[in-house]
C-alpha positions as CSV (number, residue, x, y, z in Angstrom):
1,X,90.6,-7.1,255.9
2,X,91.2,-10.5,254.8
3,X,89.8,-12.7,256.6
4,X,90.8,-15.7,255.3
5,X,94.5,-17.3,256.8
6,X,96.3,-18.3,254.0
7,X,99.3,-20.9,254.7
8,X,101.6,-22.9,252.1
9,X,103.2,-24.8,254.2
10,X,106.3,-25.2,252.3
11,X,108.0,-21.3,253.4
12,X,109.8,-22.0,256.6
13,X,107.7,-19.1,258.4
14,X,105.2,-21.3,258.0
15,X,106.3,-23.7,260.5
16,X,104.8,-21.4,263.0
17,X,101.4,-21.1,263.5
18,X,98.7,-18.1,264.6
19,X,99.9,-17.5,267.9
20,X,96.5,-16.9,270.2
21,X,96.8,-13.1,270.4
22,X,96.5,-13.3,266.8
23,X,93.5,-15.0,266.5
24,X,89.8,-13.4,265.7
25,X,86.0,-14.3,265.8
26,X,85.9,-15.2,262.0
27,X,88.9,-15.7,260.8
28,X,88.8,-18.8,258.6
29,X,91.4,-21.3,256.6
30,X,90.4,-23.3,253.6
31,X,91.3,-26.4,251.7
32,X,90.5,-27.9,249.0
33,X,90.9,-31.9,246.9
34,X,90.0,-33.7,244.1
35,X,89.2,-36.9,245.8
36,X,90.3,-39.9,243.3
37,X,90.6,-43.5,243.3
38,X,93.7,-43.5,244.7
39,X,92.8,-42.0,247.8
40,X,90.2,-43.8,248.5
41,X,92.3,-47.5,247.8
42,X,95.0,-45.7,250.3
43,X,93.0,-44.3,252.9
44,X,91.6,-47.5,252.8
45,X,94.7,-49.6,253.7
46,X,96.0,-47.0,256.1
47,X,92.6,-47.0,258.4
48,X,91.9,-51.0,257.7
49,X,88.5,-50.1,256.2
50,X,88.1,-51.7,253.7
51,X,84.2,-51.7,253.8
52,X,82.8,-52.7,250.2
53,X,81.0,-49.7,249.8
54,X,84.3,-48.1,248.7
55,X,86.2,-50.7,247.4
56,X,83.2,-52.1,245.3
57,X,81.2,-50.9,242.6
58,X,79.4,-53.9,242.4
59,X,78.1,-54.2,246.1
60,X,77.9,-50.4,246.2
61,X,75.8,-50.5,243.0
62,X,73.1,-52.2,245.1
63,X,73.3,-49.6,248.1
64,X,70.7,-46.5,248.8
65,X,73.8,-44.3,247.3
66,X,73.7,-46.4,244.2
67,X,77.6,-46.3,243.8
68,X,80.5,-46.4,245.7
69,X,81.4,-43.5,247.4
70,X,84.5,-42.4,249.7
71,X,84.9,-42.9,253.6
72,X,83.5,-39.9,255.6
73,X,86.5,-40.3,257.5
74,X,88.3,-39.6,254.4
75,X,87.1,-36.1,253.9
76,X,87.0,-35.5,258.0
77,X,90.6,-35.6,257.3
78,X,90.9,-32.6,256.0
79,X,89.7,-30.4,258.3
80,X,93.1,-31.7,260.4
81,X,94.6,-30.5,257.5
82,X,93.5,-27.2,257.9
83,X,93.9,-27.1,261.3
84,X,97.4,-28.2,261.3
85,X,98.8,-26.4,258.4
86,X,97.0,-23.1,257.6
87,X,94.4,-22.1,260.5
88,X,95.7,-22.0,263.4
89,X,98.8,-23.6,261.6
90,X,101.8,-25.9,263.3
91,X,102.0,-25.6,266.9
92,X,97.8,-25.9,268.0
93,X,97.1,-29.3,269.5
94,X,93.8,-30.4,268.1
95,X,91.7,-31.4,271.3
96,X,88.2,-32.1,270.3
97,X,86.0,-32.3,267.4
98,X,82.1,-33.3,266.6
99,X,80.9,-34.3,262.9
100,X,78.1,-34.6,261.1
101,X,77.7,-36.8,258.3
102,X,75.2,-35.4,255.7
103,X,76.0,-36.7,252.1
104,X,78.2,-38.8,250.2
105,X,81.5,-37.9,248.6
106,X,82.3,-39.7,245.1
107,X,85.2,-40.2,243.3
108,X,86.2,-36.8,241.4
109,X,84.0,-34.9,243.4
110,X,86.0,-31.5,245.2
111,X,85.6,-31.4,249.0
112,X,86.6,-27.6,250.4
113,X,86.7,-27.6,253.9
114,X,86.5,-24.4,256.0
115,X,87.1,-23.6,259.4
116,X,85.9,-20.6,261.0
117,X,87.0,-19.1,264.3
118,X,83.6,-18.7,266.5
119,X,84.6,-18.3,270.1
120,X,88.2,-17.2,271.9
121,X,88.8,-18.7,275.7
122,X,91.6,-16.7,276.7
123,X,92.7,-18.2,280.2
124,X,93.0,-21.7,278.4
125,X,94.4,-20.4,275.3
126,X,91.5,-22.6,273.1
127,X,90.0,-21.6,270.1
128,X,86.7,-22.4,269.4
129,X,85.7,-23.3,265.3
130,X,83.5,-24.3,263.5
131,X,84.3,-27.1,260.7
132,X,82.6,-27.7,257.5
133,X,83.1,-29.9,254.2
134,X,81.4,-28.8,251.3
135,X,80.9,-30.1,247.5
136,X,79.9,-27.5,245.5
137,X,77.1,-25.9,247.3
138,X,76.1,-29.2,249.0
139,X,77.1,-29.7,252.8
140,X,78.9,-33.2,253.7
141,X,80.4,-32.7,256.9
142,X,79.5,-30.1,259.4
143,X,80.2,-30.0,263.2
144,X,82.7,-28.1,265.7
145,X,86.1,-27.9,267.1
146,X,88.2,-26.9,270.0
147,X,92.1,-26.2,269.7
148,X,95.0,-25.1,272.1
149,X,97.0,-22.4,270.4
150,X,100.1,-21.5,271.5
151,X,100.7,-18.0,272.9
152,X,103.3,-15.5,271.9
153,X,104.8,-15.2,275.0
154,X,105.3,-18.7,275.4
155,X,106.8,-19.5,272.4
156,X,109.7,-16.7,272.6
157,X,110.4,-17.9,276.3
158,X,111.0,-21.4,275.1
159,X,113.1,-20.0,272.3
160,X,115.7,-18.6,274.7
């Protein structure tokens, strides 16, 4: 069985999520980007940090990392977008989430971020995950998260 949800977000059944019953202990969703200068200049005026260590190659030159690098936040980013669009998909209300910074991300490096299904809390309808951002075979991010999925029954009573 594939365990792996797979979402494009641009079919109109995709608009619905996994409904709870349908998740598993497991189950995972990936993503994956290029990060390039232009995200970085963006994600930098859209968050208002515009800390030189991105921004500067100069400054950064002179920094432990030896170079600028991208925001954390930047990649962190992306495990919403895997929560929100492929795993458990539209509909799950993201409700908590703890990172762990472990390395820098540089320009035209490839972040995949994978979120697994670890734990299912039936009475509350969460879903317990964990999150990780990975370049290559280096860890970046790593931590937790905890969603609210919607259930099936739910969603076909407020479709009448």
């Amino acid at each position: 069985m594939d365990h792996v949800a797979r979402r494009s977000g641009l079919d109109p059944a995709d608009l619905t999520g996994f409904y709870f019953e349908d998740m598993f202990i497991g189950m995972k969703g990936v993503y994956a980007r290029t990060i390039t200068e232009t995200d970085i200049v963006m994600f930098a005026g859209i968050s208002g940090d515009t800390n030189p260590m991105h921004l500067n190659e100069e400054y950064a030159r002179a920094t432990p990392f030896g170079g600028r690098i991208a925001h954390g936040m930047l990649s962190a980013c992306f495990i919403t977008t895997v929560l929100g669009t492929r795993l458990p998909g539209p509909g799950c209300i993201y409700m908590s989430q703890n990172l762990r910074f472990r390395s820098p991300v540089r320009i035209g490096e490839t972040v995949t971020t994978t979120v697994t299904v670890t734990g299912l809390v039936p009475d509350k309808r969460r879903v317990l995950l964990s999150t990780n951002c990975t370049v290559g075979d280096r860890i970046v991010i790593d931590g937790d998260a905890m969603v609210m999925v919607p259930a099936r029954a739910i969603a076909s009573e407020a479709a009448e």
